[in-house]
N, C-alpha and C positions, 0 to 999 in steps of 0.2 A: 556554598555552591561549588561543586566541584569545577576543577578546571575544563575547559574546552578542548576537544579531540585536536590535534596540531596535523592537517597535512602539508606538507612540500608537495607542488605541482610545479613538474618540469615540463615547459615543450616551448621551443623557440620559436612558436607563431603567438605571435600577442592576441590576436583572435580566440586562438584556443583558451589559453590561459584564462581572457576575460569570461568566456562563455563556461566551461569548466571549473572556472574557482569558484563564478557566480551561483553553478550548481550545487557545490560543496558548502558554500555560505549559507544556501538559504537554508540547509540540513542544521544547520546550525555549526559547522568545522569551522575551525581558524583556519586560514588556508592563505598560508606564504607562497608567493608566485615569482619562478624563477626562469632564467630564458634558454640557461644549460647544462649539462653533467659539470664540470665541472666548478661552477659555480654552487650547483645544486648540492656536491659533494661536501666542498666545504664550510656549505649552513648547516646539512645535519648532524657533523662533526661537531661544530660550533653548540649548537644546540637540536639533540634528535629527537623529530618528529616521531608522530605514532603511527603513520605511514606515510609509504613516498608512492605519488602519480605521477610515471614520468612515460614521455614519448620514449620510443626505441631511435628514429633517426633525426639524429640534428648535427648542426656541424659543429667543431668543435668539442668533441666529447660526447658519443652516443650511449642512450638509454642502456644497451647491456656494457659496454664500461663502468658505467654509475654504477651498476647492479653488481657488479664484480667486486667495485671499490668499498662497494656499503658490506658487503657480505664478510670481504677480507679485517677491514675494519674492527676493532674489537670496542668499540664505542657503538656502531652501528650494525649486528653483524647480526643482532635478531631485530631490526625495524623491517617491517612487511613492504614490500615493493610490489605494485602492480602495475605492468605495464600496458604501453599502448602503442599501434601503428598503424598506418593509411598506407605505408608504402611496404613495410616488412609485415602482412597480416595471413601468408599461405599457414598452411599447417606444422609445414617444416618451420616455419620461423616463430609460431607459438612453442613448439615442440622444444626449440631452443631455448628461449627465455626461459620457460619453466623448468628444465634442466638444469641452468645454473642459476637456480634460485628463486626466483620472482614467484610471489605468490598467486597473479593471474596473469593473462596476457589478453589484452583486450585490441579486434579489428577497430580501425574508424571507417567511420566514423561510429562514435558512440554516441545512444540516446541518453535522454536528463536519467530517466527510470533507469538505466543499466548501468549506470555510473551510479548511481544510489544503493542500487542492491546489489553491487559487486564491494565495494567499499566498505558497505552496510557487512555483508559476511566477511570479509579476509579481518575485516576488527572485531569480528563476534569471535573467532578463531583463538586469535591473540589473546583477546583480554579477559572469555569467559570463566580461565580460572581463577582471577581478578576478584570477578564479582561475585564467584562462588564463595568464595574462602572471607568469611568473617574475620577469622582471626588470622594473624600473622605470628609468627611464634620464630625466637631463635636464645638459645643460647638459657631459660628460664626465664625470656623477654617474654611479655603476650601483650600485642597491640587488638584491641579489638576494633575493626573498623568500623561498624556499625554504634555503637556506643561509645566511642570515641575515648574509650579510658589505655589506660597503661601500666600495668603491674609486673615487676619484678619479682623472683623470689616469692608471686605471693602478694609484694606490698605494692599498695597504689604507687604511683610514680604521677606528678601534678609536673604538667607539656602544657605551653604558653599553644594556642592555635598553630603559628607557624615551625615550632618544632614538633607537633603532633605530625603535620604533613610532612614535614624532611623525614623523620623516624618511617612513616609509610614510605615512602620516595625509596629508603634506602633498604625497605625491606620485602618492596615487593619487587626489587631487581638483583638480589644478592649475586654477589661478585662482577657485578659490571660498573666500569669506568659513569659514573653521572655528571659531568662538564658543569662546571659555575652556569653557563647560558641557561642549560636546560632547568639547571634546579632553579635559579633565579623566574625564570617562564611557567615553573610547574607547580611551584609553591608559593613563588609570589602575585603571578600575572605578569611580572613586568617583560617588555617586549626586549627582547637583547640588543637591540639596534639601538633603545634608546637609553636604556640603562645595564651596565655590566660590572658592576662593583664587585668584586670577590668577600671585602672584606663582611660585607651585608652574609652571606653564608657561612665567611668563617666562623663568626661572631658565635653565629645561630647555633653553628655546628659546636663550637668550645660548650654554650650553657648546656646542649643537650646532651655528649660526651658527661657533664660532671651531674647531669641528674641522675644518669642511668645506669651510671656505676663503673669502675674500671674494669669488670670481666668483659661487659659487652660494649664499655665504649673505646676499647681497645680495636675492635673491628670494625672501626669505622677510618678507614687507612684516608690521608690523603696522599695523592699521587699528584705530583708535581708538575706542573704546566698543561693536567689535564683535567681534572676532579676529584673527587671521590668516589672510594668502594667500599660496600658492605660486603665483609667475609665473611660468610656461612660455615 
């Protein structure tokens, strides 16, 4: 069973939040609920969602701040952001957001339906070349998604479940930093709040490096005090 879609929903009115994530939940999203930019900043850093819903103004750290932070960010600098506002919602102030980044800009209030099919497309966007591409291929690696096998060179290569997923993890994001949180959240389930062991991926990462071979386990860098990168 594939993981569950991860959003961050930002907006410092607890009403919103409740009514809005309970949206997103019943789509089926995991949907973490936060009260500000930056707080909001420092979870997806932590572990990055697969899109951020965030208000434009709160105190404390407004919506196009986050949007600035997550873009500059090179951990989070392609996760999809769509914004939202009841007080910034004229044309000039969509015209904004979506100039420095944000993938939509939504007036409030927003209905359940428009939050569903706005969501619903900025992650068909993102992830359709995802689900297009069967196979993954780097270096005379070929992961095939759909049949769940692994050949080098040619030869089968025999992946425990959870190095089958890390292997995908790090190959359907070549060259971007993946944080212990996320990979722990994407390949294990586990929630980072409640578990954050590094050694749990090192592990994984050392057996899956010595099945695969030194040319391509050589591209699996770890980067220190932040994750891991597959170099393409």
């Amino acid at each position: 069973m594939p993981p569950r879609i991860r959003i961050l929903l930002v907006d410092d009115e607890a009403d919103n939040r409740r009514i809005y994530g309970d949206v997103l939940e019943t789509e089926g999203y995991s949907v973490k609920r936060v009260a500000g930019g930056r707080e909001a900043f420092e979870a997806a850093v932590k572990s990055p969602p697969d899109l951020v819903l965030s208000d434009v103004s709160m105190p404390g750290g407004d919506g196009l701040t986050l949007l600035g932070n997550l873009r500059a960010d090179k951990i989070t600098a392609r996760v999809p952001v769509v914004l939202m506002s009841g007080v910034r919602k004229g044309s000039a102030d969509q015209a904004e957001g979506l100039d420095q980044g944000a993938d939509d800009y939504l007036p409030k209030p927003v209905t359940p339906a428009l939050i569903r099919a706005k969501i619903a497309a900025v992650l068909r966007r993102y992830r359709a070349p995802e689900e297009l591409g069967e196979q993954l291929k780097a270096q005379g690696l070929v992961l095939d998604v759909a049949a769940r096998t692994v050949t080098v060179s040619g030869k089968r290569v025999a992946l425990t479940r959870k190095e089958f997923d890390l292997l995908t993890a790090f190959l359907r994001k070549p060259g971007k930093v993946l944080s212990v949180p996320f990979l722990l959240e994407t390949v294990w389930g586990y929630d980072p709040e409640d578990y954050s062991d590094p050694h749990t991926v090192g592990v994984h990462v050392s057996t899956l490096r010595r099945k695969i071979g030194a040319k391509i386990a050589a591209r699996i860098v770890a980067v220190q005090g932040a994750g891991y990168r597959f170099d393409a």
